[in-house]
PDB file of N, CA, C and O in Angstrom:
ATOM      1  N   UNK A   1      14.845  47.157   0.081  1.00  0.00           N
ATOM      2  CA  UNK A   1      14.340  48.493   0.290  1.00  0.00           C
ATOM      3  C   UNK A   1      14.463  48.822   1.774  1.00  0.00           C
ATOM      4  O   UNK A   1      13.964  48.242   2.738  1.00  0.00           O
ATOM      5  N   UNK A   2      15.308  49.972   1.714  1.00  0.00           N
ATOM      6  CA  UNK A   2      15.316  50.504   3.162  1.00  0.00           C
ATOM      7  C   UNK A   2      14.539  51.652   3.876  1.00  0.00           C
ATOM      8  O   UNK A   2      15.010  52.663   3.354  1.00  0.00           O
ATOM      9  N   UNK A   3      13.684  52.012   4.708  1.00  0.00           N
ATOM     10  CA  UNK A   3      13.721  53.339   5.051  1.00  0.00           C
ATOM     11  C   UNK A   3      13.460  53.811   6.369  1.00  0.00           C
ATOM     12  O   UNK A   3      13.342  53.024   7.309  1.00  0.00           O
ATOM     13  N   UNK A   4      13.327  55.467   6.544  1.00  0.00           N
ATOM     14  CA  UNK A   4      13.369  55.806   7.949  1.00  0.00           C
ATOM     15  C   UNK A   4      12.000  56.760   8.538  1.00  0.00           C
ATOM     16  O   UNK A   4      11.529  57.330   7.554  1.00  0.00           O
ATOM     17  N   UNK A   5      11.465  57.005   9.395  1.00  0.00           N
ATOM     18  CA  UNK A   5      10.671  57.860   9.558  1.00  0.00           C
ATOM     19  C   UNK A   5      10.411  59.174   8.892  1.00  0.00           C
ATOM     20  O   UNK A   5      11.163  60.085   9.238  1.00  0.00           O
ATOM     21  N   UNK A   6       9.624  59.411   8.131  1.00  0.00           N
ATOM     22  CA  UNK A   6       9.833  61.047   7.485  1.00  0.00           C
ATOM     23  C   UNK A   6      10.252  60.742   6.122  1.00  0.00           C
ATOM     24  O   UNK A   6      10.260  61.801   5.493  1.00  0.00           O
ATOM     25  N   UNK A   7      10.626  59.701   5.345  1.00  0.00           N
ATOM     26  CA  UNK A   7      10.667  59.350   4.233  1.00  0.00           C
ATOM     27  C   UNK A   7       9.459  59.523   3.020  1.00  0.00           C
ATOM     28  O   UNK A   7       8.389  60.008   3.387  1.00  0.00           O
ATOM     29  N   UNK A   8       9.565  59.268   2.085  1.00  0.00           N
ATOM     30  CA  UNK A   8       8.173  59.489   1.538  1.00  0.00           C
ATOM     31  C   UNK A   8       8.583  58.278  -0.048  1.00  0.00           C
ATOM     32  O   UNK A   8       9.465  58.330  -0.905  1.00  0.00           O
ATOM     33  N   UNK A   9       7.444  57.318   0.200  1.00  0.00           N
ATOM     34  CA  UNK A   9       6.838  56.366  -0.337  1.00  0.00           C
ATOM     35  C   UNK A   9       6.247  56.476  -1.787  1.00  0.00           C
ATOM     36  O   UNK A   9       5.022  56.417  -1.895  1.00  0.00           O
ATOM     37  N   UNK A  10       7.003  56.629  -2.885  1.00  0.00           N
ATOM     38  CA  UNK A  10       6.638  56.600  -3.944  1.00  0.00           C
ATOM     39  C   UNK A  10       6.078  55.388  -5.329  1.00  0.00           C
ATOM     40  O   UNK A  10       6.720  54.850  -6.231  1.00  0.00           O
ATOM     41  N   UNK A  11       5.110  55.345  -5.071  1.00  0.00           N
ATOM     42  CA  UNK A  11       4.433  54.512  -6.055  1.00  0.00           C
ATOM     43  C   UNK A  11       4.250  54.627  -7.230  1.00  0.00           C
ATOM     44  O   UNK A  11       3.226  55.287  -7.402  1.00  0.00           O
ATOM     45  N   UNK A  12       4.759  54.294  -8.267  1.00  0.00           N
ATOM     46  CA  UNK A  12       4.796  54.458  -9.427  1.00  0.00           C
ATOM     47  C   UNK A  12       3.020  53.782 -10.236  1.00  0.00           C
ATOM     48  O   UNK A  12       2.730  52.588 -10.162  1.00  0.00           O
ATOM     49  N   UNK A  13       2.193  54.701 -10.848  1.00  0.00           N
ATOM     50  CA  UNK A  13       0.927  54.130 -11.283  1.00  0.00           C
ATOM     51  C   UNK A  13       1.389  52.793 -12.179  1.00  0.00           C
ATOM     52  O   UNK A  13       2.580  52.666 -12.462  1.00  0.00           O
ATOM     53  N   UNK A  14       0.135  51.525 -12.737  1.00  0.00           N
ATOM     54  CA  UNK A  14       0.801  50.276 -13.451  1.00  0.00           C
ATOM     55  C   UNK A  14       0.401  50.588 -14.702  1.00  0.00           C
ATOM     56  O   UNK A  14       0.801  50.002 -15.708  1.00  0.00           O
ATOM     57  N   UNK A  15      -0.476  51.604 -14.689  1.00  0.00           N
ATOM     58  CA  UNK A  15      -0.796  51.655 -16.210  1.00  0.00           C
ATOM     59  C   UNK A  15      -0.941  52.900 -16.533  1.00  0.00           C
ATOM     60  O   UNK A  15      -1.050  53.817 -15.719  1.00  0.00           O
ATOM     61  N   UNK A  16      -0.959  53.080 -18.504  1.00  0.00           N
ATOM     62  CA  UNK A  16      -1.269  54.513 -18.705  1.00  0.00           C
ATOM     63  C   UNK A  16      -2.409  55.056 -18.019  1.00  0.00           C
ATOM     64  O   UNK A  16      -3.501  54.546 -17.767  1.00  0.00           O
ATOM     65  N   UNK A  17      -1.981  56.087 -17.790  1.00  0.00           N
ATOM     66  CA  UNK A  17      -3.168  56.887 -16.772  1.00  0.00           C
ATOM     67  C   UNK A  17      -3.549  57.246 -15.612  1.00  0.00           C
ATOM     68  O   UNK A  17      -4.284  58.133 -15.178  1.00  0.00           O
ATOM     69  N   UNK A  18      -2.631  56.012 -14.955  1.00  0.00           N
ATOM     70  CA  UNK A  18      -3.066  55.838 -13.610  1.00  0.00           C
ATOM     71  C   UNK A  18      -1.880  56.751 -12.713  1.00  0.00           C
ATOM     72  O   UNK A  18      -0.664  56.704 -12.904  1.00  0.00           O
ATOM     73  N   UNK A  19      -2.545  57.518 -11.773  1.00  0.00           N
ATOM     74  CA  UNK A  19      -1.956  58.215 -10.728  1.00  0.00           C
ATOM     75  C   UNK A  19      -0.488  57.535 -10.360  1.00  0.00           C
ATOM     76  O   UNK A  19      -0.327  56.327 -10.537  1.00  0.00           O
ATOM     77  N   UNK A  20       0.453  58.275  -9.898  1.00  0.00           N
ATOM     78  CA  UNK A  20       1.655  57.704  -8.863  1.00  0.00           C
ATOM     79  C   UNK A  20       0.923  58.024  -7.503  1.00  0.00           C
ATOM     80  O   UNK A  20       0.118  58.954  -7.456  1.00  0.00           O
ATOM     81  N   UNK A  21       1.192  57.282  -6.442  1.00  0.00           N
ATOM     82  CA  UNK A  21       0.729  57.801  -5.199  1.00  0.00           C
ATOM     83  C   UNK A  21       2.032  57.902  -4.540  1.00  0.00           C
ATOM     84  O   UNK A  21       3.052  57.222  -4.655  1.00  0.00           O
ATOM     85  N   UNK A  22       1.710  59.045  -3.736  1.00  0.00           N
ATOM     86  CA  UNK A  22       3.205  59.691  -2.578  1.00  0.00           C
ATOM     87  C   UNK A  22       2.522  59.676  -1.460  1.00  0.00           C
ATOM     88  O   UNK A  22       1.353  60.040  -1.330  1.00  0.00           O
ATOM     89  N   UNK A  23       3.430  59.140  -0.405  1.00  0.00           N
ATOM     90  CA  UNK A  23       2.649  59.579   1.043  1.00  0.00           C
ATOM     91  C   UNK A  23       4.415  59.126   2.061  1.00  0.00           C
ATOM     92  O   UNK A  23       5.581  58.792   1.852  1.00  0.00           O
ATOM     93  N   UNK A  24       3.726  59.348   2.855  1.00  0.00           N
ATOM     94  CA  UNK A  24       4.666  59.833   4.189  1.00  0.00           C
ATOM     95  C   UNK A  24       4.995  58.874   5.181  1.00  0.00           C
ATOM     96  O   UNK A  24       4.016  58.541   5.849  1.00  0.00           O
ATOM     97  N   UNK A  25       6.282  58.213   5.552  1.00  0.00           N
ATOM     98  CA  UNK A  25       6.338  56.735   5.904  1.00  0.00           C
ATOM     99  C   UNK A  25       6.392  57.846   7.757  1.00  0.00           C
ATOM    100  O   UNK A  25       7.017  58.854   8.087  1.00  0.00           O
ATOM    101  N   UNK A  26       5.338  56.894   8.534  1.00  0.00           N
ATOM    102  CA  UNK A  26       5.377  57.333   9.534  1.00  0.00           C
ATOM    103  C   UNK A  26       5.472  56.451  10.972  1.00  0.00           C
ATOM    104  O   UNK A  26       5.208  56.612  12.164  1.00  0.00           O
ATOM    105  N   UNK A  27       6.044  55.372  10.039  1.00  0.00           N
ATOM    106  CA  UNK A  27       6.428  54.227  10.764  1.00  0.00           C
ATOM    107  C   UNK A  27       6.654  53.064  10.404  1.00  0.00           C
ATOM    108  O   UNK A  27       5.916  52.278   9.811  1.00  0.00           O
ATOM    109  N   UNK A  28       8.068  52.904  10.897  1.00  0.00           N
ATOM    110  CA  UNK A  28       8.570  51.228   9.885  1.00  0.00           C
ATOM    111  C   UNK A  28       8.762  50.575  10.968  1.00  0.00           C
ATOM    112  O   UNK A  28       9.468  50.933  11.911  1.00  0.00           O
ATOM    113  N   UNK A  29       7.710  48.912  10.806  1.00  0.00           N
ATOM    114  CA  UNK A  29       7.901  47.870  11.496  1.00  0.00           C
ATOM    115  C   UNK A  29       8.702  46.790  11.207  1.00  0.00           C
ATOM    116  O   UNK A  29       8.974  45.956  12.071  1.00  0.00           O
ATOM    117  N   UNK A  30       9.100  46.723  10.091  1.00  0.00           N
ATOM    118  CA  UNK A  30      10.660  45.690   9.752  1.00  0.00           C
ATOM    119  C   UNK A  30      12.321  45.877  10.281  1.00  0.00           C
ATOM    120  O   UNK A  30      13.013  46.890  10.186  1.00  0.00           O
ATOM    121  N   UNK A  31      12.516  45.166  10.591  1.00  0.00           N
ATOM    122  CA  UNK A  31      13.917  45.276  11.242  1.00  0.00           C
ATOM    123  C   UNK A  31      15.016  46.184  10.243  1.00  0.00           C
ATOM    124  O   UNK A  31      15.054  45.906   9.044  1.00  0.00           O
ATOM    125  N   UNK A  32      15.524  46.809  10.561  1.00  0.00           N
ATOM    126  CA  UNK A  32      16.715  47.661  10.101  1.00  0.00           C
ATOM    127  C   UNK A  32      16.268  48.096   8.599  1.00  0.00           C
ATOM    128  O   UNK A  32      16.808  47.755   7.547  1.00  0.00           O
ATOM    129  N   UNK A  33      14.994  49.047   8.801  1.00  0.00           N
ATOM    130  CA  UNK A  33      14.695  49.840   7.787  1.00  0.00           C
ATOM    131  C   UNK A  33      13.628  49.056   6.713  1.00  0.00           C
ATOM    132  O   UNK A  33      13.064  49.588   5.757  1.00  0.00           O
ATOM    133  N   UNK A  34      13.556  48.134   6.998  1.00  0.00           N
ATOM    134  CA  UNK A  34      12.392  47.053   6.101  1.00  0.00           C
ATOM    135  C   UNK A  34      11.233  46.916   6.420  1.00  0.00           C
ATOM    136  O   UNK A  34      10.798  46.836   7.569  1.00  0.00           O
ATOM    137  N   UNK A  35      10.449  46.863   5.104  1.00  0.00           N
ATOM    138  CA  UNK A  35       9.191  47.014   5.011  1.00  0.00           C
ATOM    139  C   UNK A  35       8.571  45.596   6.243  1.00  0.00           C
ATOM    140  O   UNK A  35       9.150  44.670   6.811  1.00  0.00           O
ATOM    141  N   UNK A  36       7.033  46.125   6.210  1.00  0.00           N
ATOM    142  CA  UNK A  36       6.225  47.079   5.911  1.00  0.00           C
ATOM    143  C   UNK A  36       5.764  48.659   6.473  1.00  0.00           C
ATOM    144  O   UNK A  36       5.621  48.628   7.695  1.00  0.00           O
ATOM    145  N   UNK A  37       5.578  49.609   6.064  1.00  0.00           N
ATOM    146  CA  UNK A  37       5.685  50.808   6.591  1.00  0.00           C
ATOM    147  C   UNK A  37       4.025  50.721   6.553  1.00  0.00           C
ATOM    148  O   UNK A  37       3.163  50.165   5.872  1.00  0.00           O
ATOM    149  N   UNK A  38       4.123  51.832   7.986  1.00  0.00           N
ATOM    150  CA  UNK A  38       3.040  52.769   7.919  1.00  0.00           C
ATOM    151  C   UNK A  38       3.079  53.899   7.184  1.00  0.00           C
ATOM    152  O   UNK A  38       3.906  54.784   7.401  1.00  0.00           O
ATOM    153  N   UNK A  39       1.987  53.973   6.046  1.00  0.00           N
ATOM    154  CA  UNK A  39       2.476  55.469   5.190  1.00  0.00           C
ATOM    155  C   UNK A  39       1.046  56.008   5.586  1.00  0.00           C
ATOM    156  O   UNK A  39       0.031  55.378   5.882  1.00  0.00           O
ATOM    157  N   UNK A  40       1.324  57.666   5.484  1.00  0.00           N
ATOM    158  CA  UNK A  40       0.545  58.531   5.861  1.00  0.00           C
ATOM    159  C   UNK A  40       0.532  59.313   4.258  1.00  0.00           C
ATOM    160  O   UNK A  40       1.470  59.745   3.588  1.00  0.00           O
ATOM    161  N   UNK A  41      -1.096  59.275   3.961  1.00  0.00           N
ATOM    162  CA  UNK A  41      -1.103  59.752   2.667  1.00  0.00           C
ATOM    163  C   UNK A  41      -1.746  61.233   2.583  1.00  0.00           C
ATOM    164  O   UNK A  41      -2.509  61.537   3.501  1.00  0.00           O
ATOM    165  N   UNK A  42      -1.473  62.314   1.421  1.00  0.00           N
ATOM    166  CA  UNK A  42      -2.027  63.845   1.583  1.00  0.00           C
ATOM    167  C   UNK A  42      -3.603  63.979   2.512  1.00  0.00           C
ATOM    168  O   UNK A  42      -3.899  64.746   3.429  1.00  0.00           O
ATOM    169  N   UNK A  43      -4.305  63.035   1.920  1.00  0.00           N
ATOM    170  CA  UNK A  43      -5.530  63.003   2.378  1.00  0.00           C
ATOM    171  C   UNK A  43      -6.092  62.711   4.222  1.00  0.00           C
ATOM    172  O   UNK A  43      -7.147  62.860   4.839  1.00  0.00           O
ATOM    173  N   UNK A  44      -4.530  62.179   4.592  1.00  0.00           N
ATOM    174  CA  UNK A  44      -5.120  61.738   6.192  1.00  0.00           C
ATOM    175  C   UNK A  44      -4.977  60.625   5.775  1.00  0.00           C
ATOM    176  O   UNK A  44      -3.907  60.332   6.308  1.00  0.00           O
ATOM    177  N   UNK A  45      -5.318  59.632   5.111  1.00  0.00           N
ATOM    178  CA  UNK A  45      -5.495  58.352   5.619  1.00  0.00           C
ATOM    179  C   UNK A  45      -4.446  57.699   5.641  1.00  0.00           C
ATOM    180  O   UNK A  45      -3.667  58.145   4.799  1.00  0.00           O
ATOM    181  N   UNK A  46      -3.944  56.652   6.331  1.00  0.00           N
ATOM    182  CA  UNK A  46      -2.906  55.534   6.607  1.00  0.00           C
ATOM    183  C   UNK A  46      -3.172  54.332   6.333  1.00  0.00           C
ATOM    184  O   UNK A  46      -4.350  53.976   6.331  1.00  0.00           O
ATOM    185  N   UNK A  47      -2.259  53.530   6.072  1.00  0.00           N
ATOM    186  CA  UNK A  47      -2.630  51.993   5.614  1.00  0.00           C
ATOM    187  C   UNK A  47      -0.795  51.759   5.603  1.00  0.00           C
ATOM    188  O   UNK A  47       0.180  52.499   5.471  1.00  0.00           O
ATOM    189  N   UNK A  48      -1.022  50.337   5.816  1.00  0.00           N
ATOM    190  CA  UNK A  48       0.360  49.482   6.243  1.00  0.00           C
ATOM    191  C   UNK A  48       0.478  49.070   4.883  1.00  0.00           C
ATOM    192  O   UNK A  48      -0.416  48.570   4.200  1.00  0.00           O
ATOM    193  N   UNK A  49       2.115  49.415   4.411  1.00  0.00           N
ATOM    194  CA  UNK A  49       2.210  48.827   2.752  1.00  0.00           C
ATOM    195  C   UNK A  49       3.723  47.891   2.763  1.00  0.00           C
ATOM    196  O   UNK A  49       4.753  48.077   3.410  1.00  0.00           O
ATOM    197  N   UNK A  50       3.399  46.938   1.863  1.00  0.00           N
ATOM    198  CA  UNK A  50       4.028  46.079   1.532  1.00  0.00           C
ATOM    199  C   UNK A  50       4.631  46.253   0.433  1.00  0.00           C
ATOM    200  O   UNK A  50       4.217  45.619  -0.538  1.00  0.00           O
ATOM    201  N   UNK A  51       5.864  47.228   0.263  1.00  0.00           N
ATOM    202  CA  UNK A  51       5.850  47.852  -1.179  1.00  0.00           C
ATOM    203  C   UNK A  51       6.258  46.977  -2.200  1.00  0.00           C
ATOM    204  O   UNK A  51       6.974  46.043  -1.840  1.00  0.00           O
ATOM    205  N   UNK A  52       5.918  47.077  -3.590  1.00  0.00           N
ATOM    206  CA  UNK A  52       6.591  46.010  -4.283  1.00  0.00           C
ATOM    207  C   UNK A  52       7.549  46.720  -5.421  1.00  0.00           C
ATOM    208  O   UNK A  52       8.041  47.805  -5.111  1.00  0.00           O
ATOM    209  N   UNK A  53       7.842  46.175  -6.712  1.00  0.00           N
ATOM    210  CA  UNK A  53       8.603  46.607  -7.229  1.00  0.00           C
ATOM    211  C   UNK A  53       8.367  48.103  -8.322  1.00  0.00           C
ATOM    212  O   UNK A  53       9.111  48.602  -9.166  1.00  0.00           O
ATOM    213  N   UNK A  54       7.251  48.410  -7.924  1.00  0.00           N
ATOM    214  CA  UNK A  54       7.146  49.697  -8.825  1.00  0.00           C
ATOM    215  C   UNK A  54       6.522  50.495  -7.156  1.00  0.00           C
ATOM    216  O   UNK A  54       5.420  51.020  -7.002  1.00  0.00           O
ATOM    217  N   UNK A  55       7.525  50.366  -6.192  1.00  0.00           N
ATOM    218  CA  UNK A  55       7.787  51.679  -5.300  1.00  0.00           C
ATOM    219  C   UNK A  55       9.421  52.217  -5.068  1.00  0.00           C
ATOM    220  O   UNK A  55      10.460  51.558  -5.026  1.00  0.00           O
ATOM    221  N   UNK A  56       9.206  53.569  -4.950  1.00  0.00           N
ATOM    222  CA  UNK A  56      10.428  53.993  -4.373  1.00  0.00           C
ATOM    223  C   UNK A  56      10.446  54.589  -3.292  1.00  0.00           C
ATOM    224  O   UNK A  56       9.509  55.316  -2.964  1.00  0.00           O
ATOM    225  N   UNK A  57      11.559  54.391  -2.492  1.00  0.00           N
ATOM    226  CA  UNK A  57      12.103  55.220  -1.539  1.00  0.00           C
ATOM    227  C   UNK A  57      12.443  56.470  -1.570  1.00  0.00           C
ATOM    228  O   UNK A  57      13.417  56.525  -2.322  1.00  0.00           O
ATOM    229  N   UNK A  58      12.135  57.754  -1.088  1.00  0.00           N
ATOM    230  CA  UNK A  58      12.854  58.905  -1.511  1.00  0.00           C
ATOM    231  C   UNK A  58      13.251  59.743   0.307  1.00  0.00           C
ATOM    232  O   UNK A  58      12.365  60.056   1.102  1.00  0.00           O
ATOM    233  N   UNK A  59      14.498  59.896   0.509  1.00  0.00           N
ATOM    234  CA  UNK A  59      14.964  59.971   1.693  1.00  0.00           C
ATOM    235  C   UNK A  59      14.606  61.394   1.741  1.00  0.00           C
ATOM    236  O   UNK A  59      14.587  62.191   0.803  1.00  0.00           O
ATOM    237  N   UNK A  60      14.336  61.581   2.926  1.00  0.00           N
ATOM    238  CA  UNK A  60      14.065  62.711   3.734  1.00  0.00           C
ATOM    239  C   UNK A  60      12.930  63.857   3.635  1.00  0.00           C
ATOM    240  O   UNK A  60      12.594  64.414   2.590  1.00  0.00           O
ATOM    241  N   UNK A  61      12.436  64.089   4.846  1.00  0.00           N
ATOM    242  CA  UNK A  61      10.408  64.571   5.087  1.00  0.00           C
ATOM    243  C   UNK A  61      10.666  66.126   4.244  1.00  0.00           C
ATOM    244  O   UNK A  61      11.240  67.101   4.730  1.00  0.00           O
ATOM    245  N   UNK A  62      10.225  66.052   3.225  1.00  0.00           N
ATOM    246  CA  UNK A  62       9.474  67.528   2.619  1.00  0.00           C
ATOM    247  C   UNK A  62       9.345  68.550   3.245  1.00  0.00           C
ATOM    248  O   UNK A  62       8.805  69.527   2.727  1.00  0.00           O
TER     249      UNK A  62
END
C-alpha cells in the first residue's frame, strides 16, 4: 500500500452494520509512500494507522 499527502484512507466496516470510516492522510511516515499514516478524520481527530487488509487507498484530496 502506497500513499501521498491529501489521499483519503478508506476503511472498509468488519461486520454487518458496522460503519466504513474515511479520513484524510495528512502525513506519511514510511519510506516511499508506506504506512503508517497520519489520518485526519471528519470529526478533527487524528490517530496514526497501521492499515490492514480491509483498507483502501483512494488517490487524491476531495
Amino acid at each position: 500500500m502506497r500513499a501521498t499527502v491529501g489521499d483519503q484512507l478508506h476503511v472498509h466496516g468488519r461486520t454487518v452494520g458496522e460503519q466504513d470510516h474515511v479520513g484524510q492522510i495528512v502525513e506519511v511516515r514510511g519510506q516511499e509512500g508506506e504506512p503508517p499514516y497520519l489520518v485526519r478524520y471528519p470529526d478533527g481527530h487524528e490517530t496514526l494507522v497501521f492499515p490492514g487488509p480491509d483498507a483502501v487507498v483512494e488517490g487524491g484530496s476531495a
